[in-house]
KOLDO-938512 format. One record per residue (C-alpha): y, x, z. Coordinates in steps of 0.5 Angstrom, whole numbers, plus 500, padded with zeros to 3 digits. Layout:
BEGIN
   v   u   w
   Y   X   Z
...
***
This chain:
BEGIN
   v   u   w
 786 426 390
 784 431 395
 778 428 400
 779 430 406
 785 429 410
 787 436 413
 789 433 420
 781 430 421
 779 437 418
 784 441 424
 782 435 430
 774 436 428
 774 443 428
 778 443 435
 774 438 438
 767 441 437
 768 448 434
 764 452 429
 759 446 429
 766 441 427
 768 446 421
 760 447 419
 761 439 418
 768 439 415
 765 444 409
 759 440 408
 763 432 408
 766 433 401
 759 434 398
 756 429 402
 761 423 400
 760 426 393
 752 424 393
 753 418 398
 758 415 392
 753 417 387
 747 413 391
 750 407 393
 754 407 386
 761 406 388
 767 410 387
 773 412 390
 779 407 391
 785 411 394
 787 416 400
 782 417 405
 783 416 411
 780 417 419
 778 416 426
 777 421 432
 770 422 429
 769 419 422
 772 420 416
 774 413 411
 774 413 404
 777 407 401
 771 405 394
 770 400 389
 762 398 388
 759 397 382
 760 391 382
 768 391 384
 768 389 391
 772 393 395
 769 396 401
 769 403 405
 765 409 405
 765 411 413
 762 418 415
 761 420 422
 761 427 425
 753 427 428
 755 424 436
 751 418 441
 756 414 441
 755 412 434
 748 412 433
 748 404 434
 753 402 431
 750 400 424
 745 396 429
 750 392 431
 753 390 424
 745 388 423
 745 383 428
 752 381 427
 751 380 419
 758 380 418
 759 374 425
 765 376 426
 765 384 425
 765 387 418
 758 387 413
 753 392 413
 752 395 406
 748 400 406
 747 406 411
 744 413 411
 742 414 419
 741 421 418
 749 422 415
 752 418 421
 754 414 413
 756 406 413
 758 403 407
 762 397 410
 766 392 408
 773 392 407
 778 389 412
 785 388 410
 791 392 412
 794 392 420
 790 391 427
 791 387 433
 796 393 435
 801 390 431
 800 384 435
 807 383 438
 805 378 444
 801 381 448
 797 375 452
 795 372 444
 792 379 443
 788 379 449
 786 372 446
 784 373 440
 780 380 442
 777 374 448
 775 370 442
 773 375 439
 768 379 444
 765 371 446
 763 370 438
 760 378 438
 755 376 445
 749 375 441
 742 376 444
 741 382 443
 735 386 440
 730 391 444
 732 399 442
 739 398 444
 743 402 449
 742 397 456
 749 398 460
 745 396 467
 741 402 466
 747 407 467
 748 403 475
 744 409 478
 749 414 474
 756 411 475
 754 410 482
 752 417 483
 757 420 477
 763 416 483
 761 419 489
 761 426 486
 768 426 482
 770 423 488
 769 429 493
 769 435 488
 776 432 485
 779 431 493
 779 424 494
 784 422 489
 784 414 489
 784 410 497
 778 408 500
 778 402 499
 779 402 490
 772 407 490
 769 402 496
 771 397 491
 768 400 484
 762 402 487
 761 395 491
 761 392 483
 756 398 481
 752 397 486
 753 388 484
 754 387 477
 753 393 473
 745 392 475
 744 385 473
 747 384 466
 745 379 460
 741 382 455
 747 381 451
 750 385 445
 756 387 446
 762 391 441
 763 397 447
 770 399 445
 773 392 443
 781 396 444
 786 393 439
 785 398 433
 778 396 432
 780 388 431
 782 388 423
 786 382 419
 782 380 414
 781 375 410
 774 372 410
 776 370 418
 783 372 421
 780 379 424
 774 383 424
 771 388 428
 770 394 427
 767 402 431
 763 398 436
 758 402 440
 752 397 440
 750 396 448
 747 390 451
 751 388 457
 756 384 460
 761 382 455
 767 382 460
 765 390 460
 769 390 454
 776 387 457
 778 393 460
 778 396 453
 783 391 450
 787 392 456
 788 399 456
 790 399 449
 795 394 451
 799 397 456
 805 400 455
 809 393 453
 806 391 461
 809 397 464
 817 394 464
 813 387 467
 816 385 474
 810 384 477
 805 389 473
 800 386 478
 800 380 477
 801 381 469
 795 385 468
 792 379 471
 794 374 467
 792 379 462
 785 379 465
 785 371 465
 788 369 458
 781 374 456
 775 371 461
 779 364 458
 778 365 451
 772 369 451
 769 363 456
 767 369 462
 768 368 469
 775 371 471
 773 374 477
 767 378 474
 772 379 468
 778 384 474
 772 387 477
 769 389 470
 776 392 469
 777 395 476
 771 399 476
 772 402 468
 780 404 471
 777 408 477
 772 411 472
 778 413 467
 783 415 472
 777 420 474
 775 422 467
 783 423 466
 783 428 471
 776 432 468
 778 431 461
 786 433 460
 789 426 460
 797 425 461
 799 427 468
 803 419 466
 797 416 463
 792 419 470
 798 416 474
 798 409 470
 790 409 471
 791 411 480
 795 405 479
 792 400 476
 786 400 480
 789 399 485
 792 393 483
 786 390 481
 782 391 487
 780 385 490
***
């Protein structure tokens, strides 16, 4: 059974060069230690993510769980903290952990995610509910989103000019003026970060399960955007897509027990964030478009 899968090894080694094929060569006898320290064994193909490798095991005792090993990134430092504190409240449970090897053994979800959910308002419900049952307080040592107020202000104000005003006046006014706001008045609540509709799994312990999550402390309507966003394409044929993705936002702020006006400028401000990162990072030129777009359907 062949450990790693090649289309992981090609996307690694694309992304982050000699540094992502160093990793690839070393990965296969790091799972082989880690399975050996942990006592599992391997229990079917693996599979992957954009940054972390994922084999299916069996425990010593034959409970199903997953191996999950992650290319050395930020982004995933926190992410066993934050299944520590959830404790498998509504998140898969924390195993075991190797914070040096990005290695998490974790327990193991059931096939499908919430992207398979065909009504789009009951996706936004379920991640809804999911994301007011994941607010918990949150520990200290933890990434605070209201301390990246002074940077996104900043990071804003210089995309803006050196990208050419891409976006009107009044969609930056409008995303700056919640920086400036909301970004730095946040809870000290845990929130999941990247809550979009593959990372809410079906299982059986409860319905869905969330997994990847980033561990910031902030406002959970941060994460609506992100669920919004992995939902898009079945809004683009709406015949008011202005009024569709409000409904959306709605149906989200409403399950999750937010306030709904916070909820759209949460959003507005990370889709004017997004359309300025799609310019910087190669995005789609649809994708940028779709983004200009829904910011300024959101501006209020």
């Amino acid at each position: 059974m062949s450990l790693i899968p090649e289309g992981f090894a090609d996307l690694t080694a694309a992304r982050e060069g000699d540094a992502g094929r160093a990793w690839i060569t070393q990965l296969p006898g790091m799972v082989e230690e880690l399975l050996g320290r942990w006592r599992c064994v391997q229990d079917g193909p693996a599979t992957h993510g954009q940054v972390g490798l994922v084999v299916p095991v069996r425990r010593g005792d034959g409970t199903p769980a997953v191996l999950k090993v992650s290319f050395p990134h930020p982004g995933n430092v926190h992410e066993p903290d934050a299944f520590a504190v959830w404790e498998g409240r509504g998140a898969v449970r924390l195993y075991e952990r190797d914070d040096e090897r990005f290695a998490l053994l974790l327990e193991r979800a059931g096939d499908g995610s919430l992207a398979d959910t065909e009504d789009g308002d009951e996706a936004m419900a379920v991640a809804g509910r999911l994301a007011r049952r994941l607010a918990v307080p949150a520990p200290a040592g933890l990434p605070r989103l209201r301390e990246r107020a002074g940077e996104w202000e900043e990071e804003l104000r210089k995309d803006d000019v050196r990208l050419g005003h891409p976006l009107p006046g009044r969609v930056l006014d409008a995303a700056l003026a919640t920086v400036r706001e909301l970004a730095p008045d946040q809870p000290d609540t845990l929130v999941h970060g990247d809550l979009h509709a593959a990372n809410v799994l079906r299982a059986e312990r409860e319905p869905w399960l969330a997994i990847d999550p980033k561990g910031f402390v902030g406002d959970p309507a941060y994460d609506a955007f992100t669920i919004l966003r992995s939902r898009a394409a079945d809004l683009l044929t709406a015949p008011d897509l202005g009024a569709a993705l409000l409904r959306r936002l709605d149906v989200f702020a409403g399950a999750a027990e937010l306030d709904r006006e916070r909820t759209v400028r949460w959003a507005q401000l990370r889709c004017v964030r997004a359309a300025y990162w799609g310019r910087d990072n190669g995005d789609p030129e649809w994708l940028v478009g779709m983004y200009d777009h829904v910011s300024g359907l959101l501006t209020r």
